[in-house]
N, CA, C and O of each residue as an XYZ file, in Angstrom:
696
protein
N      -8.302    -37.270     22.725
C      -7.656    -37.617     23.972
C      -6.394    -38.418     23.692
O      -6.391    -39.495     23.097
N      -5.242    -37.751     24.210
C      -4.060    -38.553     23.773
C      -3.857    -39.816     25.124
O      -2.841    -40.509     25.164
N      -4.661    -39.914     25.866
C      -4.486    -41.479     26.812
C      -5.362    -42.539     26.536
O      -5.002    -43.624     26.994
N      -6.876    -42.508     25.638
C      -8.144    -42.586     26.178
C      -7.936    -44.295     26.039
O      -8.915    -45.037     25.963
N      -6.608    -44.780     26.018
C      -7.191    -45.889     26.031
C      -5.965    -46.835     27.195
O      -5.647    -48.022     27.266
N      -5.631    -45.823     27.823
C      -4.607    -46.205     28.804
C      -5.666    -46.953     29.805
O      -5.315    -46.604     30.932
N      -6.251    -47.401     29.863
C      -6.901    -48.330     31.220
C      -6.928    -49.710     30.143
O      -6.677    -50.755     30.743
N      -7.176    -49.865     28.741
C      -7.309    -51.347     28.268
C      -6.265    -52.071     28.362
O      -6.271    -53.288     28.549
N      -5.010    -51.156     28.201
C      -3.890    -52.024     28.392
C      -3.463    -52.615     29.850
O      -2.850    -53.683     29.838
N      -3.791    -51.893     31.323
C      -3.860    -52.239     32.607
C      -4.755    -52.796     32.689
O      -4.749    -52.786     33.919
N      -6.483    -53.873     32.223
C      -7.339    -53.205     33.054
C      -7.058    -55.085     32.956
O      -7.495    -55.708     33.924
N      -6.570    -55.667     32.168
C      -6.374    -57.369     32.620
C      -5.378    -57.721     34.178
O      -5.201    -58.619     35.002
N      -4.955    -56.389     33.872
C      -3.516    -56.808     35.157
C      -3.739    -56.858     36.773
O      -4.387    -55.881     37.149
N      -3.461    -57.522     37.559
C      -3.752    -57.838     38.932
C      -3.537    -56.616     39.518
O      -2.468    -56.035     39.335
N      -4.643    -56.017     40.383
C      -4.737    -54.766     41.135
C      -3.232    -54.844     41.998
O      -2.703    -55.955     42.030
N      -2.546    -53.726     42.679
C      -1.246    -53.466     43.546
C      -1.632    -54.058     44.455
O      -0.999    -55.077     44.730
N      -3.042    -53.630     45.478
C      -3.216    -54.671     46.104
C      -2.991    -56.173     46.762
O      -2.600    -56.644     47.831
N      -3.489    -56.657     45.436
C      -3.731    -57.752     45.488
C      -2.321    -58.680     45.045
O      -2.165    -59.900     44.989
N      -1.608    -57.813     44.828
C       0.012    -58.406     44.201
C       0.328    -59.475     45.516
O       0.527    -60.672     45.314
N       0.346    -58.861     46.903
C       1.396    -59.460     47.435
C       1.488    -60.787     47.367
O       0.692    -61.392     46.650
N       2.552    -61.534     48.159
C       2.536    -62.805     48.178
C       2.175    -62.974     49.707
O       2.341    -62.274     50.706
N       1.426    -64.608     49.373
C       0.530    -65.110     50.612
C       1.549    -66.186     49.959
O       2.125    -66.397     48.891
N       1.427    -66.699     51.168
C       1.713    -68.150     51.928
C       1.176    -69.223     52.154
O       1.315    -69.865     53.194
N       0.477    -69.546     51.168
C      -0.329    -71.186     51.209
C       0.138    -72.588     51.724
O      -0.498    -73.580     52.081
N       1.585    -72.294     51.630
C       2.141    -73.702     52.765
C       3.335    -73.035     53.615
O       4.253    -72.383     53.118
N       3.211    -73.234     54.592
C       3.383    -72.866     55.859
C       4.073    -74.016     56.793
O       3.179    -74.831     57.020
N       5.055    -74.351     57.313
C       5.576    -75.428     57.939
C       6.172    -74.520     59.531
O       7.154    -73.802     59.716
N       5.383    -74.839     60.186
C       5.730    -74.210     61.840
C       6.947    -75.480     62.867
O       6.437    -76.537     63.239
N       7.879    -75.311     63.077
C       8.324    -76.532     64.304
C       8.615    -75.207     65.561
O       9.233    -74.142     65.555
N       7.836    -75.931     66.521
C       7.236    -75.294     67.681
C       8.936    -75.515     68.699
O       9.878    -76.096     68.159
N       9.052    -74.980     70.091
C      10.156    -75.573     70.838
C      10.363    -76.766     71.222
O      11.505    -77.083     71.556
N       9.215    -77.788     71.270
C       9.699    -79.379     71.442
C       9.598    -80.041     69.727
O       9.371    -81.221     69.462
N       9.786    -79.158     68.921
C      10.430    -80.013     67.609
C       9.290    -80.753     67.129
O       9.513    -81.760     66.456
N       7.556    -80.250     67.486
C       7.277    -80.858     66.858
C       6.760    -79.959     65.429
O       7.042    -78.761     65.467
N       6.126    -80.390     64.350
C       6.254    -80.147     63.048
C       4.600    -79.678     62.573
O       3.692    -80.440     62.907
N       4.363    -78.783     62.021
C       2.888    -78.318     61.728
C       2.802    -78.229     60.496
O       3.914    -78.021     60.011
N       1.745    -78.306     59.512
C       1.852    -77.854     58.421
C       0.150    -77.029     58.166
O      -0.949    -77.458     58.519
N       0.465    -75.829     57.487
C      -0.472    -74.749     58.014
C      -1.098    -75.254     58.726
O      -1.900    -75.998     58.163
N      -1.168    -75.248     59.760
C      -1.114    -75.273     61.443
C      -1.576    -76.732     61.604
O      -2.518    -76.974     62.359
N      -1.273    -77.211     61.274
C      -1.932    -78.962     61.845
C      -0.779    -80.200     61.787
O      -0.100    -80.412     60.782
N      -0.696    -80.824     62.790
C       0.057    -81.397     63.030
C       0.486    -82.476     61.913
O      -0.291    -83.120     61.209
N       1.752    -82.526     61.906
C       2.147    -83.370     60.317
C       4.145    -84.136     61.112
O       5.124    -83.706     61.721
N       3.617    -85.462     60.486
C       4.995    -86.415     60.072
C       5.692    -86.006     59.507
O       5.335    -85.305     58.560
N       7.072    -86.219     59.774
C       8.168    -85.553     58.654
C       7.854    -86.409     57.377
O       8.064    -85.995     56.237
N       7.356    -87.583     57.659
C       7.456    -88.288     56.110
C       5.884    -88.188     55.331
O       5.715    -88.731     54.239
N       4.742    -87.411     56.045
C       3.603    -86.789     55.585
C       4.259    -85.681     54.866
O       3.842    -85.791     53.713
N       4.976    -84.778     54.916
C       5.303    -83.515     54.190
C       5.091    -83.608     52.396
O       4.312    -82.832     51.843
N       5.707    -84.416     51.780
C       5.276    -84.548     50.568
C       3.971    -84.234     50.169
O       3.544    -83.243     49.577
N       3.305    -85.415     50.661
C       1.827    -85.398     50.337
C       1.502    -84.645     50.529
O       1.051    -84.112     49.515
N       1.326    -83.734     51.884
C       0.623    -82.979     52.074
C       0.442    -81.551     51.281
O      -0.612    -80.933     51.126
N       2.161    -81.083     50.681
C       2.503    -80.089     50.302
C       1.809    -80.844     48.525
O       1.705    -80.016     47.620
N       1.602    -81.605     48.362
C       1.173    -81.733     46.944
C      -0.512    -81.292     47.119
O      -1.155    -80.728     46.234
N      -0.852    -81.541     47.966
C      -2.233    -81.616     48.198
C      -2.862    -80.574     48.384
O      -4.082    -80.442     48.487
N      -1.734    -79.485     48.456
C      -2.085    -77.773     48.765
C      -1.836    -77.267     47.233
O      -2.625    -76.570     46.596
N      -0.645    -77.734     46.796
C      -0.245    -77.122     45.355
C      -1.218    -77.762     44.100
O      -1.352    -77.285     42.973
N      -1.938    -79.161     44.732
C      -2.838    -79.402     43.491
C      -4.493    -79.199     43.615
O      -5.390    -79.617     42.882
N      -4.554    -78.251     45.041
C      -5.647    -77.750     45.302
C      -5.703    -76.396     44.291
O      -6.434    -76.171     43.327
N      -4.755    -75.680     44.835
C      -4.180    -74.230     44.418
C      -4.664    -74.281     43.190
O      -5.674    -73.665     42.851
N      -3.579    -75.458     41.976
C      -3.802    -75.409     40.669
C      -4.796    -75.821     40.058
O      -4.787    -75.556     38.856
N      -5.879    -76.518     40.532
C      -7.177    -76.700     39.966
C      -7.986    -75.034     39.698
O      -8.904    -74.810     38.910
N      -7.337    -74.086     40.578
C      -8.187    -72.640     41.065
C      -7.613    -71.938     39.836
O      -8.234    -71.073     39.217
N      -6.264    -72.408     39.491
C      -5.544    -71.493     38.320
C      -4.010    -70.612     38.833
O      -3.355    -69.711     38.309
N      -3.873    -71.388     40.091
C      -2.664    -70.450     41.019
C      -2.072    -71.859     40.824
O      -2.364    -73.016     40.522
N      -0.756    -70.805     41.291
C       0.417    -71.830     40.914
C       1.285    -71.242     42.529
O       1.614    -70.108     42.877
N       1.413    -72.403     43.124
C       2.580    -72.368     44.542
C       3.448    -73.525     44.100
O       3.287    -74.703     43.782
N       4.639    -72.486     44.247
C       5.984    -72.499     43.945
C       7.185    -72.510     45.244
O       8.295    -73.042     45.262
N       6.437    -71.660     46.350
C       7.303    -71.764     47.539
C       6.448    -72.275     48.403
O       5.319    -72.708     48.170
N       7.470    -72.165     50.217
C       6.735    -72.774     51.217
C       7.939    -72.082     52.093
O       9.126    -71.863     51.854
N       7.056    -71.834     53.252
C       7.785    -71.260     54.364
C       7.644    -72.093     55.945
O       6.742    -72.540     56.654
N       9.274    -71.964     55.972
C       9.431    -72.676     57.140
C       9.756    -71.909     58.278
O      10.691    -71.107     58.263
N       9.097    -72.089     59.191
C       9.117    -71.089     60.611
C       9.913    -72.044     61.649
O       9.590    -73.226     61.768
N      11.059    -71.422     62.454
C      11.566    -71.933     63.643
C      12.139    -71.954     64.596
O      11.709    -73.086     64.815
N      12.644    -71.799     65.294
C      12.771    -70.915     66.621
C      14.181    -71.177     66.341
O      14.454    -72.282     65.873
N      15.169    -70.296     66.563
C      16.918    -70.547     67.025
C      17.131    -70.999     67.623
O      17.974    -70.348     68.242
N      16.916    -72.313     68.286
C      17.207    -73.285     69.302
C      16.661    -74.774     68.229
O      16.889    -75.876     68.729
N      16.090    -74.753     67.062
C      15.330    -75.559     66.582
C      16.769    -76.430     65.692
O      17.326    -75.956     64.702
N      17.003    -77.287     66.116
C      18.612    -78.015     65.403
C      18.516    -77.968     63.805
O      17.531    -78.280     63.136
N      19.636    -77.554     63.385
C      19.621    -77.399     61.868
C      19.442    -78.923     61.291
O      18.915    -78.985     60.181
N      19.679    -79.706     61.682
C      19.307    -81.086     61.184
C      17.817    -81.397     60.550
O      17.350    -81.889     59.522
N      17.268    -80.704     62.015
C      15.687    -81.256     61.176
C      15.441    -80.245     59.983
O      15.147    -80.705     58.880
N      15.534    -79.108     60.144
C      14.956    -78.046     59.159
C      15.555    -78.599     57.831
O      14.957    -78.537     56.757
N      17.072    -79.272     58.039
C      17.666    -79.963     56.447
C      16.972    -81.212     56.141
O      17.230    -81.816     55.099
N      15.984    -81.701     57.100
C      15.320    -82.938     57.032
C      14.050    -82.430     55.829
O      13.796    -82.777     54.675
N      13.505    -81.528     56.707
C      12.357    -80.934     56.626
C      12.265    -80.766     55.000
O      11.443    -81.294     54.251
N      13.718    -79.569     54.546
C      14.138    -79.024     53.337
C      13.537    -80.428     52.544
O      12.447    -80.660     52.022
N      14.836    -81.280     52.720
C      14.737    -82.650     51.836
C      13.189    -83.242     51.625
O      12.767    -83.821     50.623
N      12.553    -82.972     52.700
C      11.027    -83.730     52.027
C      10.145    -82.487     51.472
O       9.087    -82.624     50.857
N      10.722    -81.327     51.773
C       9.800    -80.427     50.413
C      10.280    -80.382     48.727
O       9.653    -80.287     47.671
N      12.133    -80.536     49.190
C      12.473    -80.755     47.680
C      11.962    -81.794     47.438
O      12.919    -82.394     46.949
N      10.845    -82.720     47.406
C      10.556    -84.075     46.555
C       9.580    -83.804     45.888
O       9.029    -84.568     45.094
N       9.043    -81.887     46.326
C       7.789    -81.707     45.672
C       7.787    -80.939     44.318
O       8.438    -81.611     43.518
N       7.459    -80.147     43.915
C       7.426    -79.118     43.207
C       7.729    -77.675     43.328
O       7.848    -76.768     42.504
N       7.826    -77.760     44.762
C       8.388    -75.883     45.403
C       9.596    -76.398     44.838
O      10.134    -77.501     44.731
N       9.945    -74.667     44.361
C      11.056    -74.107     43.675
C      11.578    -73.031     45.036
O      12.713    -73.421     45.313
N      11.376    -72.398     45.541
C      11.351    -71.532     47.029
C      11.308    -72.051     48.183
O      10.119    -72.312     48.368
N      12.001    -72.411     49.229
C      12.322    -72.238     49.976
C      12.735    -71.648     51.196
O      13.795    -72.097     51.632
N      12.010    -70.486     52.074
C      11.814    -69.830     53.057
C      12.385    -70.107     54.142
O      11.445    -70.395     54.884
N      13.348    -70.210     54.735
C      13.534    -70.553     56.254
C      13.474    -69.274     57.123
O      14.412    -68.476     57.148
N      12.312    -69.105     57.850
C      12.548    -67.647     58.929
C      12.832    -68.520     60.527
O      12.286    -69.516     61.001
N      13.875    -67.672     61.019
C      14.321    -67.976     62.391
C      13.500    -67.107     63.123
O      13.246    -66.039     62.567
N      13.121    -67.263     64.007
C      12.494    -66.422     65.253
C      13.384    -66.589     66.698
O      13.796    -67.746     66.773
N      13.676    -66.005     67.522
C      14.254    -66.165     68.423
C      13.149    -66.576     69.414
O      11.972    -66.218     69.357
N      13.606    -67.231     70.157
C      12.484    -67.616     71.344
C      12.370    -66.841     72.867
O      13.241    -66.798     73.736
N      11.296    -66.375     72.886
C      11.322    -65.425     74.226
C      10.348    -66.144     74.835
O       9.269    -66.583     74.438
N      11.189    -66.204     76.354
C      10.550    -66.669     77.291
C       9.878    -65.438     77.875
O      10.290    -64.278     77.915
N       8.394    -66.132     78.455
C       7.902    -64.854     79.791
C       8.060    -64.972     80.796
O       7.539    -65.950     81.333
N       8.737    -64.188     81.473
C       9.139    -64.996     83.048
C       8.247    -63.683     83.880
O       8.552    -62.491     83.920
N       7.300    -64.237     84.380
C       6.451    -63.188     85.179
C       7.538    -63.203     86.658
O       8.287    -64.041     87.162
N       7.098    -61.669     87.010
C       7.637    -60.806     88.390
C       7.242    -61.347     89.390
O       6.210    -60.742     89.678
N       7.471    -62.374     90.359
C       6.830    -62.837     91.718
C       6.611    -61.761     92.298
O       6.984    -60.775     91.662
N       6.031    -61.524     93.506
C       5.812    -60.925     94.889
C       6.749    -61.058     95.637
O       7.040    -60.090     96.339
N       7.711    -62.565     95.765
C       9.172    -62.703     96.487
C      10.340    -61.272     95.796
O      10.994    -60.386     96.345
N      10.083    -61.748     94.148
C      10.998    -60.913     93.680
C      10.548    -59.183     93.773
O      11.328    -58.238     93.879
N       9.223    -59.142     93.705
C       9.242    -57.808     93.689
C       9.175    -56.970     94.803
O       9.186    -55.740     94.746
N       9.087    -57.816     96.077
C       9.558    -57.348     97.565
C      11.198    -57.448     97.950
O      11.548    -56.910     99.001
N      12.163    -58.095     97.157
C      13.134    -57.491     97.164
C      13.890    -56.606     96.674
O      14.846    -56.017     97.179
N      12.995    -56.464     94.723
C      13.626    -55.260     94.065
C      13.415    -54.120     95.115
O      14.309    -53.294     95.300
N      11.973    -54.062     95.952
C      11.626    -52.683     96.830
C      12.648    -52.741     97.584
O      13.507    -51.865     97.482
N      12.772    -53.713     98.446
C      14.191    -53.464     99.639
C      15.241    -52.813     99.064
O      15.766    -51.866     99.651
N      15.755    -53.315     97.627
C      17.153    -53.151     97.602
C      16.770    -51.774     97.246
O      17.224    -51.126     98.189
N      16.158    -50.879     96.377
C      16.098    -49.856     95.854
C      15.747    -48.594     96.930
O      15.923    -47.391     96.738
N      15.120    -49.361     98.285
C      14.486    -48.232     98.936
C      16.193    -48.381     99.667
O      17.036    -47.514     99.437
N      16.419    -49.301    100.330
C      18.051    -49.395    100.733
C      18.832    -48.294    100.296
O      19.154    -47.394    101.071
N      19.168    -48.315     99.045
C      19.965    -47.728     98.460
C      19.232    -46.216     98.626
O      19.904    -45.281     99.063
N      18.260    -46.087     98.371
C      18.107    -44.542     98.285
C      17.489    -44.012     99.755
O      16.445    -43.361     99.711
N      18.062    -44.256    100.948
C      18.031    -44.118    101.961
C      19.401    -43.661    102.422
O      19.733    -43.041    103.432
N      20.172    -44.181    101.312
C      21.953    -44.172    101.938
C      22.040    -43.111    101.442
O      21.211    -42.508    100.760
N      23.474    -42.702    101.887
C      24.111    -41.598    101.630
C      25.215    -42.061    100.165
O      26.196    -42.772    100.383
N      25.075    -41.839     99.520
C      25.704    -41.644     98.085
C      27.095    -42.304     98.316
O      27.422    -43.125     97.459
N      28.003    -42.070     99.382
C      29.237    -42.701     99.257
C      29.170    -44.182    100.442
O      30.101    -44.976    100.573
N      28.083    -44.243    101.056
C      27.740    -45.200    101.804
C      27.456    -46.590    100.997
O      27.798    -47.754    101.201
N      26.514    -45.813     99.779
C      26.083    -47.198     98.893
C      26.669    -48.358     98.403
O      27.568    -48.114     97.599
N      26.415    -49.841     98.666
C      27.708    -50.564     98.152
C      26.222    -51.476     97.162
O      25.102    -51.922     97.409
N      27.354    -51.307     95.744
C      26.470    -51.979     94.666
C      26.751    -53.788     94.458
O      27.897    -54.056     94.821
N      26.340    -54.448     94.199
C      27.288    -55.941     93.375
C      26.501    -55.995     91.967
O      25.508    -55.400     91.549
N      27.114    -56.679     91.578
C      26.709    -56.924     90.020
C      25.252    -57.738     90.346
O      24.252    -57.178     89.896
N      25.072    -58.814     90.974
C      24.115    -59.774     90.831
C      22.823    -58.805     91.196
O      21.773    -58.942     90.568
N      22.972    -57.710     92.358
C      21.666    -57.104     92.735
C      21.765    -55.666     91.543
O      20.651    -55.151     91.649
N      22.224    -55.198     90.958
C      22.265    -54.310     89.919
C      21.386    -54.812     88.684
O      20.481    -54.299     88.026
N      22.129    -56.191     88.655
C      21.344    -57.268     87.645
C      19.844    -57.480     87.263
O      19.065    -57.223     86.345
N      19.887    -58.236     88.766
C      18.796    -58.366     89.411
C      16.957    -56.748     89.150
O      15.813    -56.668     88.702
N      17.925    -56.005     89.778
C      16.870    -55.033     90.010
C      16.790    -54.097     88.146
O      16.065    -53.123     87.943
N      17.365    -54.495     87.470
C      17.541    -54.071     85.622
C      16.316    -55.274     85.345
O      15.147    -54.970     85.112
N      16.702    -56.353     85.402
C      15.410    -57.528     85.344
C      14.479    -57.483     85.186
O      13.790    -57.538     84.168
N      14.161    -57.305     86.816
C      13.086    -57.235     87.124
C      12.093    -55.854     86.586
O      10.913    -55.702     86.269
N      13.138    -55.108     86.674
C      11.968    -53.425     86.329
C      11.224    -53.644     84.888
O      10.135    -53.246     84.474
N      12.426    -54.573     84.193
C      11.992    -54.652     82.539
C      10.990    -55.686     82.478
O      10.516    -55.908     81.364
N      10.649    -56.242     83.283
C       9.948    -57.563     83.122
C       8.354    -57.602     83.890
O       7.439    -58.406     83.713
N       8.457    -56.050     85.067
C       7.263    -55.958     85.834
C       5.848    -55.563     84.779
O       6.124    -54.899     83.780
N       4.778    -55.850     84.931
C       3.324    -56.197     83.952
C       3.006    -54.358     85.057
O       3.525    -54.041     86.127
N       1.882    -53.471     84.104
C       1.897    -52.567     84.446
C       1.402    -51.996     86.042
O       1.741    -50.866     86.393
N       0.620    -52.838     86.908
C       0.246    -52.819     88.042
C       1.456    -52.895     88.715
O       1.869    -51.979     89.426
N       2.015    -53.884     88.539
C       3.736    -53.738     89.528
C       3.983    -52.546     89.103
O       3.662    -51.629     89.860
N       4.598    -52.214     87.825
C       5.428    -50.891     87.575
C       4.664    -49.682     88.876
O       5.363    -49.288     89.809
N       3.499    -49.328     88.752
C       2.605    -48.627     89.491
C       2.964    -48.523     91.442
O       3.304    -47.493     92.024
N       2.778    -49.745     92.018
C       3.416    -50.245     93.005
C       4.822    -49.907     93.128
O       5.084    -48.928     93.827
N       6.031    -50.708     92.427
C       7.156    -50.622     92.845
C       7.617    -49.475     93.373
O       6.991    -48.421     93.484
N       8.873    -49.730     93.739
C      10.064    -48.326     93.923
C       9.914    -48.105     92.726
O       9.040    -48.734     92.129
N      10.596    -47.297     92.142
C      11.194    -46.141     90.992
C      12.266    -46.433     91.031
O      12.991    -46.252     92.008
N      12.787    -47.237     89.389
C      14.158    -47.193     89.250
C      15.325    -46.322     89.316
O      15.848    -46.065     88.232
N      15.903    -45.754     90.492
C      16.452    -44.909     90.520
C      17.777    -44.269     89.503
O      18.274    -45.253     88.956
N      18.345    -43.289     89.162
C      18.929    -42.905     88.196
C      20.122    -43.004     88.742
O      21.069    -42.848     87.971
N      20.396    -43.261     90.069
C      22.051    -42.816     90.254
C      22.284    -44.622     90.201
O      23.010    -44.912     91.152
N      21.982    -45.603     89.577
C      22.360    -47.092     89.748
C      23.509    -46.877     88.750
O      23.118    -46.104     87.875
N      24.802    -47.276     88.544
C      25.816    -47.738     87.822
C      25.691    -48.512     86.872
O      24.732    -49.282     86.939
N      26.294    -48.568     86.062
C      26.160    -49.643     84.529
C      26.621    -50.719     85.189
O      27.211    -50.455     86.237
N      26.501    -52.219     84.795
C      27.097    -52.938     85.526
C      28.598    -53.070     84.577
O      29.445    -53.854     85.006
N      28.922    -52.220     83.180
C      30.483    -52.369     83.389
C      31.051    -51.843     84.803
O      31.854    -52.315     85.608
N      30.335    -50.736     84.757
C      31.130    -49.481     86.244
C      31.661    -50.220     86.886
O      32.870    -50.155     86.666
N      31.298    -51.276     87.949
C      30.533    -51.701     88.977
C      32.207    -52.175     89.380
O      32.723    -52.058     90.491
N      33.015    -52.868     87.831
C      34.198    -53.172     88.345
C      35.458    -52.260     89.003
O      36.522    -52.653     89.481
N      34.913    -50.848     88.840
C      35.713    -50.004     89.169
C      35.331    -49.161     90.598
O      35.836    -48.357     91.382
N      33.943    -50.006     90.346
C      33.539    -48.871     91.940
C      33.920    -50.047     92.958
O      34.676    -49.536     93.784
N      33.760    -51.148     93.203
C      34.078    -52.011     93.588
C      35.450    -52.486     94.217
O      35.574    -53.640     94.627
């Protein structure tokens, strides 16, 4: 057999699997700025310790953590995250992670609002095509709301109709 011994040379090596990288320290700052470390609430001037206390858990096991990832919303002031940075560089991470997340609000569909998207839409498709007068704010408005209705509204509402204008148009129909 010209392979027969191709598995001794792989068979010490870490399955593909099991390669990826995990994330053993984890630093979350939520929208009021406050600070987590894998998920539990932490002092900016706890960060040291704590991040030693994960990396000299780790290395008793025979693993070695080298990075740490910082999670934070784009509204989160670059100040603290350079705060943040500064008390992980005091540790032993060599890596450094910063992921931005953008922050999405949920703004649920009232019954006020979704009894006027119906007016304006049944309005409009009652008129006669050159009768229709659009504005930007109710064009706006009724784009909004359609994107934002939970699937029982969608079901209910009008039907976003197809003849609505882009709101660039709007300056020319206007």
């Amino acid at each position: 057999m010209l392979f027969a011994d191709t598995n001794l040379l792989f068979e010490n090596e870490i399955p593909q699997s099991d390669r990826q990288q995990i994330n053993f320290a984890v630093i979350d700052i939520d929208e009021a700025e406050n600070i987590f470390f894998n998920e539990k609430p932490v002092e900016l001037s706890e960060i040291p310790a704590k991040v030693k206390a994960v990396v000299d858990k780790f290395k008793e096991k025979g693993f070695e953590v080298n990075s740490l990832t910082i999670k934070a919303f784009d509204k989160t002031p670059y100040y603290l995250i350079d705060k943040i940075k500064a008390e992980v560089r005091k540790t032993t991470i060599t890596y450094i992670d910063v992921q931005i997340r953008k922050q999405v609000s949920v703004k649920k569909v009232s019954e006020e609002m979704l009894e006027r998207y119906n007016n304006l839409i049944k309005t409009w498709k009652e008129q006669a095509p050159e009768d229709r007068v659009y504005s930007r704010e109710n064009i706006e408005f009724v784009i909004e709301v359609s994107s934002k209705m939970d699937f029982n509204q969608m079901i209910k509402a009008q039907k976003l109709p197809g003849f609505l204008p882009n709101v660039e148009e709007l300056d020319t129909i206007n």
